[in-house]
C-alpha positions in Angstrom: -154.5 236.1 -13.7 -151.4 235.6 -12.4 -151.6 234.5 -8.7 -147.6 235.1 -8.3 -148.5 238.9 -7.6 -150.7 238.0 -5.0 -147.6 235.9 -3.2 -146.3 238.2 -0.6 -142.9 235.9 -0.7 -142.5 236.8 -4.7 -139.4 239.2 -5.1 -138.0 239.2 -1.6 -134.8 237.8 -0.4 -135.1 235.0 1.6 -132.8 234.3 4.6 -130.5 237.1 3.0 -129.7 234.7 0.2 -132.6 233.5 -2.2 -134.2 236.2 -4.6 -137.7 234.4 -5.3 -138.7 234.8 -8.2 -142.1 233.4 -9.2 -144.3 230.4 -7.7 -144.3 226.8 -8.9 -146.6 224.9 -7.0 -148.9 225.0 -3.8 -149.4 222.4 -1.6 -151.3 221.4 1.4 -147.6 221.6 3.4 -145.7 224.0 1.8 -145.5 226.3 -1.2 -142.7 225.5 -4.3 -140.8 229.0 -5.2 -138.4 229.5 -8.9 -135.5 231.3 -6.9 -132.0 232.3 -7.7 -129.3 231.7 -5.1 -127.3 235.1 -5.1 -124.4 233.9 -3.7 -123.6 230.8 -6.2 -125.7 232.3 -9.0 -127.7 229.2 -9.9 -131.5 229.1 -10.1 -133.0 226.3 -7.7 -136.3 224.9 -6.0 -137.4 226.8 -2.2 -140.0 224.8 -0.8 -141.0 226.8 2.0 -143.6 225.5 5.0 -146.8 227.6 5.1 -146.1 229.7 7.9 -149.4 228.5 9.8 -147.7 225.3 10.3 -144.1 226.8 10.9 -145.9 226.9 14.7 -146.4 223.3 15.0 -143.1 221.1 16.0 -144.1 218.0 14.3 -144.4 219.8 10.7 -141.3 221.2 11.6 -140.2 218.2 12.2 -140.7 216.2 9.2 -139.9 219.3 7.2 -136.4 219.2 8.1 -136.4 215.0 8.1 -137.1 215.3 4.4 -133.7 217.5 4.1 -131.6 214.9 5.4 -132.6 212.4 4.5 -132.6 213.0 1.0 -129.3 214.8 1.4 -127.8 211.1 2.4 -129.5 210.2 -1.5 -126.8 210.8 -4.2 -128.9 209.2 -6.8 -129.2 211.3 -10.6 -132.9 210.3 -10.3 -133.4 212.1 -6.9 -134.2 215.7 -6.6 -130.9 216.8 -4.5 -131.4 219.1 -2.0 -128.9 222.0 -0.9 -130.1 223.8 1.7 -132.1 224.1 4.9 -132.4 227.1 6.8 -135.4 229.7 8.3 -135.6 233.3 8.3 -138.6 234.4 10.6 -142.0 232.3 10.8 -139.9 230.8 7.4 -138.8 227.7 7.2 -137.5 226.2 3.8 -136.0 223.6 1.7 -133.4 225.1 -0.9 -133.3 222.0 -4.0 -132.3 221.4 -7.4 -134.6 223.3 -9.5 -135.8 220.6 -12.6 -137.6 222.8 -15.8 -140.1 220.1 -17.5 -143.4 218.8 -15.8 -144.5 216.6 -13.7 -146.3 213.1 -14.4 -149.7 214.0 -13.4 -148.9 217.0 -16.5 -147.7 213.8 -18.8 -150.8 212.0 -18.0 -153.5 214.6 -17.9 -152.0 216.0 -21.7 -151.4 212.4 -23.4 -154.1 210.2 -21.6 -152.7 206.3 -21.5 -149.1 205.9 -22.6 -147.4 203.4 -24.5 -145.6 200.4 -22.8 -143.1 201.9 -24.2 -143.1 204.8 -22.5 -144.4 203.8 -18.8 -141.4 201.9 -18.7 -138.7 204.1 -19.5 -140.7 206.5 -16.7 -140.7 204.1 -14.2 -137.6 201.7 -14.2 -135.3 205.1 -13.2 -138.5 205.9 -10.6 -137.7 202.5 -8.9 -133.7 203.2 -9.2 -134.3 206.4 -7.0 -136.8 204.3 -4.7 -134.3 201.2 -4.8 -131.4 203.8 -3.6 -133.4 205.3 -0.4 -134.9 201.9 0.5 -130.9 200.5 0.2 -130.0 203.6 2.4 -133.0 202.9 5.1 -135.6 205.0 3.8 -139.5 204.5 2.8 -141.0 207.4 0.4 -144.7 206.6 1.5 -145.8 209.2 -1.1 -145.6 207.8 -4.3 -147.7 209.5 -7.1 -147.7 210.6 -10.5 -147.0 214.5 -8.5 -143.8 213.4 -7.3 -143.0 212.2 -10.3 -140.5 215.0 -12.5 -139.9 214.4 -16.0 -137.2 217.4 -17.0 -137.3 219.1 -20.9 -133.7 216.9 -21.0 -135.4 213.5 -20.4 -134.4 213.1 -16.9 -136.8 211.4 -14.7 -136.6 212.5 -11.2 -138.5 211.3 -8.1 -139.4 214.2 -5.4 -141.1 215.7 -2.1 -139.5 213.2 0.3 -141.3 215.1 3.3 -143.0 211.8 4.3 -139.9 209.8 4.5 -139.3 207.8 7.4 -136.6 205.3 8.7 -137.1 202.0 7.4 -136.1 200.7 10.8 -138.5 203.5 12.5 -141.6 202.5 10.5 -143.4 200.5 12.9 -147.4 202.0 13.4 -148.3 206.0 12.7 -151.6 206.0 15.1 -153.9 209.2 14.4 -154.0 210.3 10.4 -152.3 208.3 8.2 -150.2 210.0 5.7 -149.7 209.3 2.3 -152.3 209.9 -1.1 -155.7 207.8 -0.9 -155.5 206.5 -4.4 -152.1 205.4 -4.1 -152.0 203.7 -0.5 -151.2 199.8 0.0 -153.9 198.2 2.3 -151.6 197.9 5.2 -151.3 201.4 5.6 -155.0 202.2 5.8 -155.6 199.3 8.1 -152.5 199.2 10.5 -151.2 202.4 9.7 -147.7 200.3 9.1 -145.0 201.3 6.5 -142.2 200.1 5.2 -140.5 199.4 1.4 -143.6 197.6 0.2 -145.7 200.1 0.5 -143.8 202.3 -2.2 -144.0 199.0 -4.3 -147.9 199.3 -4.1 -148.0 203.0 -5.1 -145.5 202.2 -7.9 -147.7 199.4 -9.6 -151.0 201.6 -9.1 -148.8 204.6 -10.7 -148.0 201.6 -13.6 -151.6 200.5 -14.3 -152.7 204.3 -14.2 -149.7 205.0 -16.9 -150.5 202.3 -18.9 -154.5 202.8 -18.8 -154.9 207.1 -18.3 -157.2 206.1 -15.0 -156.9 205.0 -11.6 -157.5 201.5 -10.7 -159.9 202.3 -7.7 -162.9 205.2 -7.7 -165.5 206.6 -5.9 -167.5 209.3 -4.8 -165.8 209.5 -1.8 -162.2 208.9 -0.3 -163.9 206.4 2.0 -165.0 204.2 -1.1 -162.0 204.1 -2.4 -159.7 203.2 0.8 -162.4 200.7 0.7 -161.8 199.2 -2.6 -157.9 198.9 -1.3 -158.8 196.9 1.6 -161.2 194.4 -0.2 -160.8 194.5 -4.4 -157.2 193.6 -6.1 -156.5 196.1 -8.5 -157.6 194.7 -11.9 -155.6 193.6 -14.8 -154.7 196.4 -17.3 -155.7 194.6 -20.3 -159.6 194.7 -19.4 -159.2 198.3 -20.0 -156.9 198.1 -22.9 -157.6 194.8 -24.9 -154.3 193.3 -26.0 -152.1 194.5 -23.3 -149.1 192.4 -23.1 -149.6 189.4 -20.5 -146.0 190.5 -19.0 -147.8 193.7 -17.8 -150.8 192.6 -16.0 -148.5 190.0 -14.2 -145.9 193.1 -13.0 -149.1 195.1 -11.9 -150.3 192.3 -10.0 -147.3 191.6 -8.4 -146.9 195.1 -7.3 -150.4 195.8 -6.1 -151.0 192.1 -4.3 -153.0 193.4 -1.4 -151.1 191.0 1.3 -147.6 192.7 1.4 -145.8 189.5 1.9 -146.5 188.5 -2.1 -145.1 191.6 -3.1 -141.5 192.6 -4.0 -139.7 193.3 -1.1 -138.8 196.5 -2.0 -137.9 198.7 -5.5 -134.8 196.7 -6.4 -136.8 193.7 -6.6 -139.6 195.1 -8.8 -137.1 196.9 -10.8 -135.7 193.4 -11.7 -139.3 192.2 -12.4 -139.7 195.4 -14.4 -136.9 195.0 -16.5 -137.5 190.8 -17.2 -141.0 191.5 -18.2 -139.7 194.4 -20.8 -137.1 191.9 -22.2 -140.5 189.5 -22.9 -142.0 192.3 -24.7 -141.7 192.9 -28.4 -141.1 195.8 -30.1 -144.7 195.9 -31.1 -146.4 195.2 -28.1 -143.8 198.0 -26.3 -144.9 200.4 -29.2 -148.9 199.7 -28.8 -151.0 202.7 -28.8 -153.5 202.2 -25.8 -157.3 203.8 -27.0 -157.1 205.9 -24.3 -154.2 207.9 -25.2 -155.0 212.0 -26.4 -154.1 212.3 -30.7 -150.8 214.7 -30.8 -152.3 218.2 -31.7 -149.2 220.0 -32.1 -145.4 219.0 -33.0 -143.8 217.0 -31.0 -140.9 219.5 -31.1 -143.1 222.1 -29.5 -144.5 219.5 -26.8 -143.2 220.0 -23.1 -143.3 216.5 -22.5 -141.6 215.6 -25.7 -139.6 213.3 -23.8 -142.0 210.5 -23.7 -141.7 209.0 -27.1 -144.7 209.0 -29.4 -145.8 207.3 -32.5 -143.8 208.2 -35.6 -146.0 210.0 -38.2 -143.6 208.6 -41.1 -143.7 205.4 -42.7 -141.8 202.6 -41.1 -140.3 200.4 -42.7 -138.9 197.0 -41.7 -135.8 196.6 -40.2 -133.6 193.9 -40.4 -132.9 190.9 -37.7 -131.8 191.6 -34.1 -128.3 189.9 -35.4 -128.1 191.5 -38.8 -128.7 195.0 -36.8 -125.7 195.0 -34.5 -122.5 193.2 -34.7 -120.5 192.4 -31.8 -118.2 195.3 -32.6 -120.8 197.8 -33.7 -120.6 197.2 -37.4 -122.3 194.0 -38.3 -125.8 196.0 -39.0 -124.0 198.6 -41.2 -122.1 195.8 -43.1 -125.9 193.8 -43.5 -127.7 197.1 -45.1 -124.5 197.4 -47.2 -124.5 194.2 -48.8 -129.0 194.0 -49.2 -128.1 197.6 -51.1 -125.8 196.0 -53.8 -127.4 193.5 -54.2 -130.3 195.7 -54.9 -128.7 198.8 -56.7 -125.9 197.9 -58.4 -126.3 198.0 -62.2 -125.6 195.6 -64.6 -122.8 197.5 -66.0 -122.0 200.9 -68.1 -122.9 201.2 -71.9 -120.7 200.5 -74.4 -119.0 203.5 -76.0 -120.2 204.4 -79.1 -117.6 203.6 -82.0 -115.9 206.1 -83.8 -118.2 208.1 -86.5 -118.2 206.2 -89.8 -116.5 203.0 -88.5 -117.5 199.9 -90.1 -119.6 197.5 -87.3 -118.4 193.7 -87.3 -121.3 191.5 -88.1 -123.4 190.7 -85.7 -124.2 186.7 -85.4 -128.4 185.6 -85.0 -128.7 184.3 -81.3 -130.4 180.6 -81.3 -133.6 180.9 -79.2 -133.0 177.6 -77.7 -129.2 179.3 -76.2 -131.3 181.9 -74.8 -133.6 179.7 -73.0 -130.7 177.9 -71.4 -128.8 181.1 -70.8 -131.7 182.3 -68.9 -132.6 179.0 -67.3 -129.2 179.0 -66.0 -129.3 182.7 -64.7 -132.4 181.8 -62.4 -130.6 179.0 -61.3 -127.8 181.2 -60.4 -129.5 183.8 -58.6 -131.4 181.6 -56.8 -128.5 179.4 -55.7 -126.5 182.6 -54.7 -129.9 183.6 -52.5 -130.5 180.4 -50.7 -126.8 180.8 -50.1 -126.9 184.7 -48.8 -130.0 183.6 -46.9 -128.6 180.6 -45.3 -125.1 181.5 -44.1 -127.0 185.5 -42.9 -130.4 183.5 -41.5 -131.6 180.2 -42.5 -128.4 178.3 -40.4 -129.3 181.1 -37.3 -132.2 181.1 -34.5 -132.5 183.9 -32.1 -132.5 182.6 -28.5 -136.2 183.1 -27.6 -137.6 185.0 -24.3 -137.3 182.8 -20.9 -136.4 185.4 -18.2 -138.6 184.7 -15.7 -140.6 181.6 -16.9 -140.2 177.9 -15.1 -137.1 175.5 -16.1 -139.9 173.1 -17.6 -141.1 176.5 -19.7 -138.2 177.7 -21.0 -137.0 173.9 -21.9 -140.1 173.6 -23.8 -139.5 177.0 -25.6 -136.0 176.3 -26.6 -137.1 173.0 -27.9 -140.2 174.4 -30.0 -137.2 176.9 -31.3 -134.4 173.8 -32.3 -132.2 174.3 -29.5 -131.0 172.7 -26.9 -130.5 172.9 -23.2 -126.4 173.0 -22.7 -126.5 173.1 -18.8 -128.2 174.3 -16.1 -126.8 176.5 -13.5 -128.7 176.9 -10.3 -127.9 180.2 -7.7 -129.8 182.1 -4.7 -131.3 185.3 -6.1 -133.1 188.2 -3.6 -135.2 189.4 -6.8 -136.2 186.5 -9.0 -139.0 183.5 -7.8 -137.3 180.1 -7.1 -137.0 177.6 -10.1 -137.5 180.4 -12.1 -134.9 181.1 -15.0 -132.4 184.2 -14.2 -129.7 184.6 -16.8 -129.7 183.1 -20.5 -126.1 182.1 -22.2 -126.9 183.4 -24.8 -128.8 186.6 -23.8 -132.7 186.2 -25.3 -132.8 187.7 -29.0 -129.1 186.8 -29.7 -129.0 185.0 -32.9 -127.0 181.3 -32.5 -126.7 178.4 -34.6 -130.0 175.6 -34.9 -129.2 172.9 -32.6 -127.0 174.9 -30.6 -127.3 174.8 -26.9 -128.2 177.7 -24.3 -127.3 177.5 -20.7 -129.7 178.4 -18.3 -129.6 180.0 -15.0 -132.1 178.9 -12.4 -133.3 181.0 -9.2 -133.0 179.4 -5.8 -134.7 181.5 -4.3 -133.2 184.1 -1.7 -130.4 181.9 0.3 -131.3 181.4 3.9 -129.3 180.6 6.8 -130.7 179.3 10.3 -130.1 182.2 13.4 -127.6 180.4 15.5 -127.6 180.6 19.5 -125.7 183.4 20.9 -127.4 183.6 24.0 -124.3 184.2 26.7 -122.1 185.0 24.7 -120.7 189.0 25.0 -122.0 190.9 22.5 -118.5 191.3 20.0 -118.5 188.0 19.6 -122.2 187.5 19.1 -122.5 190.1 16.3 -119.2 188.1 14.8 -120.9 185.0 14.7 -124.0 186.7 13.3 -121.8 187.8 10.2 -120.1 184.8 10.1 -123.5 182.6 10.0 -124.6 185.3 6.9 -126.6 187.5 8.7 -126.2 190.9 10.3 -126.5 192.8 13.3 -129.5 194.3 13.8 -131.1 197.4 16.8 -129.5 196.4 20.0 -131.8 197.1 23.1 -130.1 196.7 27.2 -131.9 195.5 29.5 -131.9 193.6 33.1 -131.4 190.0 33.8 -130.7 188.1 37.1 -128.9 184.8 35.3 -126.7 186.6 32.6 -123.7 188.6 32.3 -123.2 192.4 32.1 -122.9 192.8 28.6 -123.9 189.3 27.1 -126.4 188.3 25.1 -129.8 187.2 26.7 -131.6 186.8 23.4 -132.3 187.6 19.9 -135.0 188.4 17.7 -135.8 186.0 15.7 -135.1 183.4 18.5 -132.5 180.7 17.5 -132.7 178.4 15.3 -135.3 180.4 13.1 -134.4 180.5 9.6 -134.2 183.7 7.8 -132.9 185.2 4.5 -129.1 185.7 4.5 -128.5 189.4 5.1 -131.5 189.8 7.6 -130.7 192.0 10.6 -131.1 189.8 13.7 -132.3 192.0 16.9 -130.2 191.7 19.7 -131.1 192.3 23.8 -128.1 192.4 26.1 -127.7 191.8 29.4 -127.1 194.9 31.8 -126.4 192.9 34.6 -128.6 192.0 38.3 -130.7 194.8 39.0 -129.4 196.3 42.2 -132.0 198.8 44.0 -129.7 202.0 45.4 -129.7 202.1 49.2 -129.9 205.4 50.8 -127.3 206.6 52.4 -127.8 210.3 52.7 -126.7 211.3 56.3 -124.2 208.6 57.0 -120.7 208.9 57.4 -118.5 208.1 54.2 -116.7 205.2 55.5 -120.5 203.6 56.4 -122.2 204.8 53.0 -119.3 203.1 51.2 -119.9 200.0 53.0 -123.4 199.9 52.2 -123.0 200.4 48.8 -120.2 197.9 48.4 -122.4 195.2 49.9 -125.1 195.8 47.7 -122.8 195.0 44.9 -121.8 199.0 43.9 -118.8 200.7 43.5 -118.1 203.9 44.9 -116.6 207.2 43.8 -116.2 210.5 45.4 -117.2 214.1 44.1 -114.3 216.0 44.1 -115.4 218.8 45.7 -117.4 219.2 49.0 -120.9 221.2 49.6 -122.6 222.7 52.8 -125.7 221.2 53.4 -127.2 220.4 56.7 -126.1 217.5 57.1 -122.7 217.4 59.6 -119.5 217.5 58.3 -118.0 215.0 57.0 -121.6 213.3 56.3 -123.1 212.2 52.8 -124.5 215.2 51.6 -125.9 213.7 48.2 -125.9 210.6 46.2 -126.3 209.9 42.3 -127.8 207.8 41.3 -130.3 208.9 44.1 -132.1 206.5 46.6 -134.3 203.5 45.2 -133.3 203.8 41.6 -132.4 200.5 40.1 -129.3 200.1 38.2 -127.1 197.3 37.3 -124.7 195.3 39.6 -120.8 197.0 39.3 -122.2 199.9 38.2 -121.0 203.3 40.6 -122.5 205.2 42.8 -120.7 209.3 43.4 -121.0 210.5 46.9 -120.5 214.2 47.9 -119.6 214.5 51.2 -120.6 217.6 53.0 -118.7 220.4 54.8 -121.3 221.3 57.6 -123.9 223.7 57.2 -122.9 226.8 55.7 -121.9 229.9 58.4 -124.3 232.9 58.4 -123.5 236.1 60.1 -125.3 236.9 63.2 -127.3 239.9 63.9 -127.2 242.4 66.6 -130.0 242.3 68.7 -128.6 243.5 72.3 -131.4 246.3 73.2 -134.4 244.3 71.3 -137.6 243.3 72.7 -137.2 239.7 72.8 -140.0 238.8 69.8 -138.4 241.6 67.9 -134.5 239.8 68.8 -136.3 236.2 68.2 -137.5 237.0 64.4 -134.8 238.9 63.3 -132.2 236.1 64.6 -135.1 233.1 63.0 -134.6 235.2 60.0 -131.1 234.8 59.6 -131.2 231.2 59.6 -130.6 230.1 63.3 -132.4 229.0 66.2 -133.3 231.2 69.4 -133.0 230.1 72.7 -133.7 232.3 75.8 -132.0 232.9 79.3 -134.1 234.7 81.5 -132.3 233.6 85.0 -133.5 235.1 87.9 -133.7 238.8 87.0 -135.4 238.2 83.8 -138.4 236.6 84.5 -140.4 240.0 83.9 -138.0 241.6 82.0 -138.6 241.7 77.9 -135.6 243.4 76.8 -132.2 241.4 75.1 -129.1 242.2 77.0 -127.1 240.1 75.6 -126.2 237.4 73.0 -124.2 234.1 72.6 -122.6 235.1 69.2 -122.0 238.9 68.8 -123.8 240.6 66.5 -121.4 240.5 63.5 -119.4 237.4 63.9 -120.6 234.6 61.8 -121.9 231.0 63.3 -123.5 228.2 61.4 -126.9 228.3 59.7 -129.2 226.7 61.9 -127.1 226.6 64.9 -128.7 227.9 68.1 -128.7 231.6 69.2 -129.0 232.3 73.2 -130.0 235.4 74.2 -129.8 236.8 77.9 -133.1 239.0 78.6 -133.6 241.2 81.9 
């Protein structure tokens, strides 16, 4: 049955805009809608929050994070997204809309996939995951779901709704986010996150590519968080015999359970990725695992056609790396040229037959022992002419063997069992490859050079580091300039109070000086915002005494513009900001309103009132009663008079006399 009829959303218009046509996917978050933009006429992606959650801010929250930050991704292998918007208890995601499937499809049809295969799936999943953790982003969500592989071939990484600033990633207390199977250990223990932790879930998404299964089980998500925190995740060749070595090493560098042995982050293991494809050869990339589903239809039909499969027709051999490419694109063509004469052309046309009738010259008996010579000498020829072909084409030749990635004493020892020779050795600092390892070949591995020829070989250093230098003091322009200059950078700068240095300097950094880091690192910086002066109070006192205060305390002052009434006297501080107690730093100013007087209130008539009727009526108003009784009105209880007419105005709070007899 088709649940889309059920969806109350299918075949409205959303936010006045997006016709929804049909529904994709349901998550525990939100739900993924097919839906046509009617005003640009394109069909795209609306992921739209479950309206139960629309109510809570945090959801709400990370909903519209995921919009912007992967709207600062312009990646091809990163779902784009357009739009973000509401429209009641509605709130959505408009993105690029990808027809194909996802991983978890590719995995749960085919079972284990060729080497092949996982690789050309995951090296553009670490380019998109390399371009948000460039940009200051962690994905935290990495799984074969997220994963979309479109009917065109394009691989795409998605749902970015658990992104979170690289520099912001510090400890998520309460639930930690993220899919069990897939979580490095540091997340389930600390609840910390940052790049490496996409590295994990990108070498458990390998070993489950490579082997159709998850490296950890269990009848429960507890076992299996368990199994992260305490067992590494197992090479892939115990579950497929005669996995390349080159595989289990990348798995195990990108599921080691301390983060620190890891790859930094996806542009380091995509550089490991790639090195430990150039060690592979053709028929270990091509292996079918055992686990791996037989085809049962055409691959033409197949909806994930675009992850190559074993070719049904007879292969047959090809020729040598060299002989298959020339330099200019046309040495292969020219090599299957010439094998094809040699093969195909024919001896020669037949002779005509002579005219009808014609007399035929003699023909002279052959001597046996000519014959034998004649063809003793033709063997002789062709084989000449081969050893020649075979030598100038091969026999003089020898393809540069792999050594990405192995020790200088390795690759020494492999160009040596191959007849070559070590030309020279060039040493450089590298952020992706292991120190003394070997980098770059000259001549690339599987180019085709002369016997005794020489190769020369680039050598890791290692990432280059640089010592943090002392900037302590110094204002901070000029430390973040000698930060640069030292090959560092200029990292979160936090203020903060200090008795001994400068407004604006330095008063440390983090690391401290003389730490050595790798050049590039972001150094933390904490400047000074001066002695901590406490604000006196100076409510109530004349200006010219409240700005003497002040100035003693080591303030400055400035004047509101504009007076207030208040009850304090004119030409008295009224009010103060910062207000009374508050610490701030020493220069910093201090605005003073000065007051008018109290405000003026206009006085009501009370002449002919009893005097408690002519007291709370006057108290009322905002002033204060007093009474003259004299001698007459010692009995008396009525108001004959008033000190401020009923009707004039007087200030509030001033006092009120009234005359009773």
């Amino acid at each position: 049955m088709d649940t889309t009829l059920q969806d109350p959303l299918v075949g409205q218009l959303l936010d006045s805009r997006y016709r929804i046509d049909g529904r994709i996917a349901v998550g525990g978050m939100a739900t993924v809608y097919r839906a046509v933009d009617t005003r640009l006429d394109r069909v795209l992606a609306l992921k739209v929050m479950h309206p139960t959650l629309a109510a809570d801010a945090s959801f709400v929250d990370r909903f519209i994070r995921e919009a912007k930050s992967v709207a600062r991704l312009s990646h091809p292998n990163v779902v784009g997204v357009f739009d973000q918007g509401t429209d009641g208890s509605y709130v959505y995601l408009a993105m690029e809309y990808i027809a194909g499937c996802t991983l978890r499809d590719v995995l749960r049809e085919r079972g284990a996939l060729q080497p092949r295969a996982a690789l050309d799936i995951l090296e553009p999943v670490l380019a998109a995951l390399g371009a948000a953790h460039r940009a200051g982003f962690v994905h935290r969500d990495m799984k074969p779901e997220n994963v979309l592989i479109g009917d065109d071939g394009r691989v795409k990484v998605a749902d970015f709704g658990l992104v979170r600033a690289v520099d912001t990633v510090t400890n998520t207390t309460g639930t930690v986010l993220g899919t069990v199977s897939y979580l490095a250990p540091e997340q389930i223990e600390h609840g910390t996150a940052d790049t490496r932790v996409d590295v994990y879930a990108c070498g458990v998404v390998l070993y489950e590519m490579l082997t159709g299964a998850k490296p950890h089980s269990g009848d429960s998500p507890a076992q299996v968080l368990y199994q992260h925190l305490n067992e590494d995740v197992p090479p892939p060749s115990a579950a497929v015999p005669g996995l390349a070595f080159a595989l289990d090493e990348l798995v195990a560098s990108a599921t080691a359970r301390h983060p620190d042995i890891r790859p930094y982050d996806a542009v380091a293991l995509l550089a490991r990725t790639r090195e430990a494809r150039a060690a592979l050869t053709e028929e270990q990339l091509d292996a079918v695992p055992p686990q791996a589903h037989p085809a049962d239809h055409d691959g033409s039909e197949d909806r994930t056609s675009v992850i190559p499969r074993a070719a049904r027709s007879v292969q047959l051999p090809l020729p040598a790396e060299g002989e298959r490419s020339g330099g200019d694109g046309t040495g292969g063509e020219d090599a299957l040229n010439r094998t094809s004469i040699l093969a195909t052309t024919p001896a020669g046309p037949p002779a005509p037959p002579g005219p009808t009738g014609a007399a035929r010259p003699a023909r002279r008996r052959f001597d046996p022992r000519r014959r034998t010579l004649v063809v003793i000498a033709g063997v002789l020829l062709v084989l000449g002419i081969g050893t020649g072909v075979w030598y100038i084409n091969s026999g003089q030749f020898t393809e540069v063997p792999p050594l990405l990635a192995k020790t200088e004493a390795q690759a020494k020892q492999r160009l040596d069992d191959a007849g070559l020779d070590v030309k020279d050795i060039k040493r450089t600092y590298s952020d992706t490859d292991k120190r003394g390892t070997v980098m770059r070949t000259d001549p690339a591995p599987g180019d085709r050079i002369r016997q005794n020829d020489g190769v020369t070989l680039t050598v890791s250093l290692g990432p280059e580091t640089v010592k943090v230098p002392d900037v302590k003091g110094i204002p901070l322009a000029k430390a973040k300039k000698e930060l640069k200059n030292s090959g560092l950078e200029p990292g979160m700068v936090t203020k903060s109070f200090d008795e001994s240095v400068d407004k604006g300097s330095v008063i440390s950094t983090d690391p401290r000086a003389g730490f050595t880091r790798k050049a590039g690192s972001a150094v933390a910086l904490v400047v000074s915002k001066g002695r901590p002066v406490e604000v006196p109070d100076v409510t109530g006192e004349s200006e010219d005494d409240a700005r003497a205060d002040l100035e003693d305390a080591g303030l400055k002052v400035e004047i509101a513009p504009s007076r207030v009434h208040s009850d304090e006297d004119k030409g008295d501080v009224a009010a103060q900001s910062p207000k009374a107690d508050k610490t701030i730093a020493e220069g910093e100013t201090v605005e003073l309103t000065i007051s008018k007087g109290p405000p003026m209130v206009e006085v009501p008539d009370v002449t002919g009132m009893s005097v408690a009727e002519a007291t709370q009526k006057l108290e009322s108003a905002g002033f204060e009663v007093d009474e003259d009784r004299g001698l007459l009105g010692i009995f008396g209880d009525t108001v004959k008079k008033q000190s401020v007419d009923g009707g004039d105005t007087a200030p509030k709070n001033s006092t009120i006399t009234i005359t009773i007899r």
